[in-house]
N, C-alpha and C positions, 0 to 999 in steps of 0.2 A: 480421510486425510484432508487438511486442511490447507488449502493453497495462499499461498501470499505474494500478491505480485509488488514489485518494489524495484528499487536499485540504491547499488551500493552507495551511490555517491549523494541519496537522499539523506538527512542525519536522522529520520524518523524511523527509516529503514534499517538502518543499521543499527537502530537503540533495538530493534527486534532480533535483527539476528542473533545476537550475542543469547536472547532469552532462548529463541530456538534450535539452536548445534546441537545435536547429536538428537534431538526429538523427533522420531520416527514418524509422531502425527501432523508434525507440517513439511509442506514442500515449497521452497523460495524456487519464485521464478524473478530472478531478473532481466527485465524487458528492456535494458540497455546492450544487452548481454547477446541477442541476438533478435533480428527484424525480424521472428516468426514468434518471438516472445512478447515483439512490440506489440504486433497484430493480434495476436491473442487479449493481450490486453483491450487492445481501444475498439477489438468486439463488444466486449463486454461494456465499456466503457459507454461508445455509443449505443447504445440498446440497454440500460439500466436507467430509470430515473434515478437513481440515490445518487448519483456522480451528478444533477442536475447544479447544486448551489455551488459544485467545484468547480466547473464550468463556467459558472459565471462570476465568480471570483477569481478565478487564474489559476488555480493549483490544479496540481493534476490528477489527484483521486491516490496516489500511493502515500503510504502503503494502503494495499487492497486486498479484504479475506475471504475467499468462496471457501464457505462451510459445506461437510460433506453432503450436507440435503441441498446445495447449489444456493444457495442464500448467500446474497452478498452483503458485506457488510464493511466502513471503515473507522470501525472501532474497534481497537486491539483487546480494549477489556470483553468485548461481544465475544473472541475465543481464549480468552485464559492469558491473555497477554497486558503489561505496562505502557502505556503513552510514555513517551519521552518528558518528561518533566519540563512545562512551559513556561519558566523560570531561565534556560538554556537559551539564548537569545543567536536564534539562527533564520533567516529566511531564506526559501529558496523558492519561491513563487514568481511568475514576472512582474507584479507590481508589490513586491519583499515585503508583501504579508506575510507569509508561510508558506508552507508544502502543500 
């Protein structure tokens, strides 16, 4: 199973969920949704280099895919999934570059 951590109220996240409803092989967790969800996240978060350039750019690393061999990854095509098309003029980072 393929885990995605995210929140609703990200628009990147939610351009995924719509691909994912009723797909048995991913699980959304969202980490607004509950501070054990948070926590799980910024484990991983702080302890992964690949969140290292989100970091220092401001965004937050969602959405975020653990492939079932624990491989993270934040590239939606890396598990069979669509970016949000970046043409869609949204930011949600603190200096409103992006997510």
């Amino acid at each position: 199973m393929i885990k995605i951590y995210g929140m609703d109220t990200c628009p990147d996240c939610s351009y995924l969920h719509t691909q994912v409803e009723g797909k048995e092989e991913f699980q959304l967790v969202d980490i607004g949704a509950h501070v054990k969800n948070l926590k799980e996240f910024l484990r991983l978060r702080d302890n992964n280099p690949i969140f290292d350039a989100c970091k220092q750019n401001g965004s937050a690393g969602i959405p975020c895919f653990v492939k079932e061999d624990g491989t993270v990854t934040l590239t939606p095509e890396d598990v069979g999934l669509k970016s949000r098309p970046q043409d869609e003029a949204v930011a949600c980072s603190i200096d409103g570059k992006g997510c």
